[in-house]
N, C-alpha and C positions, 0 to 999 in steps of 0.2 A: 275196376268197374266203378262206375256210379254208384254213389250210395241213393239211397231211398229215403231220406232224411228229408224235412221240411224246405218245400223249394223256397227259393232269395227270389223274395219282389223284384222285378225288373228297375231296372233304374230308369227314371225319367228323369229328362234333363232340364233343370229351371231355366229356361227361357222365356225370356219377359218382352216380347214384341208391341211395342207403343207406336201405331200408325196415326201420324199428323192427323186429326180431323179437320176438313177444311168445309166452308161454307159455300153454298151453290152459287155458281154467280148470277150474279143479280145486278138490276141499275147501279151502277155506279154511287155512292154517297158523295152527296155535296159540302164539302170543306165552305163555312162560312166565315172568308177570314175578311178582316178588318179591311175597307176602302180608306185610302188616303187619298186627300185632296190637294191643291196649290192654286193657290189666290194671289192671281196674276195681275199686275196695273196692267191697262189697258193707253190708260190716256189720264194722267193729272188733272187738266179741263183747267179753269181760269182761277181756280183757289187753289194753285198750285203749292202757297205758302201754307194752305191748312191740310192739305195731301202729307207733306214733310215732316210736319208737326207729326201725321197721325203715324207714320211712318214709324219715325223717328220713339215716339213710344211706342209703339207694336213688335218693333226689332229690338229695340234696346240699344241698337246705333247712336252713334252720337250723327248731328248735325251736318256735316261735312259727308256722310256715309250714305244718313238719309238723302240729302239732295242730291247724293248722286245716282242712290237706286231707283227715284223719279224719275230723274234728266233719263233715264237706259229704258225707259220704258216703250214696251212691254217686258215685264220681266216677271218673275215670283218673288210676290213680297215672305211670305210665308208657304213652306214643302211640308209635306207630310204629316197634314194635320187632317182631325175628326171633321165629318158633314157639318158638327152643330159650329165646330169654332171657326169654318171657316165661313158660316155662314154672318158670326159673330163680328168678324173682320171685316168682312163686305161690307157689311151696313157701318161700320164708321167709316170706312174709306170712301162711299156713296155720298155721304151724309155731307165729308170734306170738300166733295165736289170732286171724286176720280169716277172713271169707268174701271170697272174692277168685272170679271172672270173667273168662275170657279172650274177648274179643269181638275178629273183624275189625274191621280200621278202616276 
């Protein structure tokens, strides 16, 4: 028979149940990532020789490279650059006498 002795606590089983907490949905959040620019010749215009120049310093191109990414124009002088620097570009290439274009890239 059973004895009459102090009953044994039941055993409970440590189970540790961690349900993901997730957030209601809601509008979407807006990623502000970086716009890049490209500052496209348009057109050299009659100071074709001081476009090359500015070129020519802007790239780092030597001379031969410069004149020829003028002669191909429209083309990107400068890919992948900030609003302020490509604004910084324009105005000397404006200044040389090009039609210069700022496009996203």
């Amino acid at each position: 028979m059973l004895s009459s002795g102090p009953m044994a606590a039941p055993i409970k089983p440590k189970l540790s149940l961690k349900l993901p907490t997730t957030t209601p949905p809601g509008p979407p959040t807006v990623k502000t990532a970086a716009i890049v620019y490209d500052v496209v010749l348009v057109d050299a215009g009659a100071g074709k020789l001081n476009v090359v120049k500015v070129v020519k310093t802007l790239t780092g191109y030597g001379l031969k490279e410069s004149k020829d990414l003028v002669d191909a124009a429209p083309c990107a002088v400068k890919a992948g650059i900030s609003r302020e620097e490509a604004e910084a570009i324009k105005a000397q290439l404006v200044e040389a006498g090009a039609t210069v274009e700022i496009r996203p890239a």
